[in-house]
C-alpha positions as a Markdown table, in Angstrom:
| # | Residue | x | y | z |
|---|---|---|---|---|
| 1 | Unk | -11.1 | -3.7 | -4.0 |
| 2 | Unk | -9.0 | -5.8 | -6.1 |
| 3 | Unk | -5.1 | -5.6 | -6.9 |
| 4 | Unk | -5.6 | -4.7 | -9.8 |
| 5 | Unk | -8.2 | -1.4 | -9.7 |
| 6 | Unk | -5.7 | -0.3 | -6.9 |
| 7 | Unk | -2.8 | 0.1 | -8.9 |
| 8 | Unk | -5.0 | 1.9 | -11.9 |
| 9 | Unk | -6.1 | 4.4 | -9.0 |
| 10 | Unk | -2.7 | 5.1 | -7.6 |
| 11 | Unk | 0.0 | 4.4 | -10.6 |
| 12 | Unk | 1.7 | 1.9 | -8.2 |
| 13 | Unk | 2.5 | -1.3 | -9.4 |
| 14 | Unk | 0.4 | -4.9 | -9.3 |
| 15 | Unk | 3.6 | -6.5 | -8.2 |
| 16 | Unk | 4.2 | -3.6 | -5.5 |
| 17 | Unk | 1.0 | -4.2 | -4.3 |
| 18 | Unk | 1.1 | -8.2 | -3.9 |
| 19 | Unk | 4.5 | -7.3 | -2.0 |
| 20 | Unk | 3.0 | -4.8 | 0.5 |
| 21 | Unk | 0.1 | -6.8 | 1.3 |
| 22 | Unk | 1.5 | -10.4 | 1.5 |
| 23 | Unk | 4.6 | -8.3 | 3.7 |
| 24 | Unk | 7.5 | -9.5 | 1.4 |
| 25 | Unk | 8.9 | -6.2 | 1.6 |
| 26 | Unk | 11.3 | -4.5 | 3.5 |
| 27 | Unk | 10.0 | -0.9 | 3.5 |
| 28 | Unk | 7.5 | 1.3 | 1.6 |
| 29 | Unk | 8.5 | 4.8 | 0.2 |
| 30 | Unk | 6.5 | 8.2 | 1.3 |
| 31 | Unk | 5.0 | 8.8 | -2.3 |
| 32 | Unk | 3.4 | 5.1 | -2.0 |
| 33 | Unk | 2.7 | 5.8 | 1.1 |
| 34 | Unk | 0.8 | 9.0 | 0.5 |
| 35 | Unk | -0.9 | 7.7 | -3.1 |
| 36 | Unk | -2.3 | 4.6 | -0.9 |
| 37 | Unk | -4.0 | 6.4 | 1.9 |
| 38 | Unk | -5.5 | 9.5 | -0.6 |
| 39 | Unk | -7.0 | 6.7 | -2.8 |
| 40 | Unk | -8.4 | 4.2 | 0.1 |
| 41 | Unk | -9.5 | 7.9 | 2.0 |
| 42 | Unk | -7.5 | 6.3 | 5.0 |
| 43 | Unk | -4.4 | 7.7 | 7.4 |
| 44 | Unk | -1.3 | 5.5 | 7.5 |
| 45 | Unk | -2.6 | 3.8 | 10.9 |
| 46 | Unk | -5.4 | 2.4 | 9.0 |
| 47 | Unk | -4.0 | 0.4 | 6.6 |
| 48 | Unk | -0.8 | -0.4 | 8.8 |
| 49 | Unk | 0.1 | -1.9 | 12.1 |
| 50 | Unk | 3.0 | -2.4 | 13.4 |
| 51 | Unk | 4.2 | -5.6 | 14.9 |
| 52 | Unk | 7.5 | -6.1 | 16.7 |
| 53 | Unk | 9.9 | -8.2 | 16.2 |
């Protein structure tokens, strides 16, 4: 799915977007949160991972 249909589906922004996936930023809200996994029919451990420091 491209950048661009994903921020149509869930309101969030294009430049949001570029910044969550290319991780340039420092923490994502709930509501973004929430609005990314109802549209991509995926929990939060799907579409994140987390990687220690």
């Amino acid at each position: 799915m491209r950048v661009s249909e994903l921020s149509k589906l869930t309101g969030i922004s294009q430049n949001a977007l570029n910044k969550i996936y290319h991780n340039k930023t420092k923490g994502i809200d709930f509501d973004t949160l929430n609005k990314l996994c109802n549209v991509l029919q995926r929990n939060s451990q799907e579409i994140f991972e987390f990687i220690p420091d």
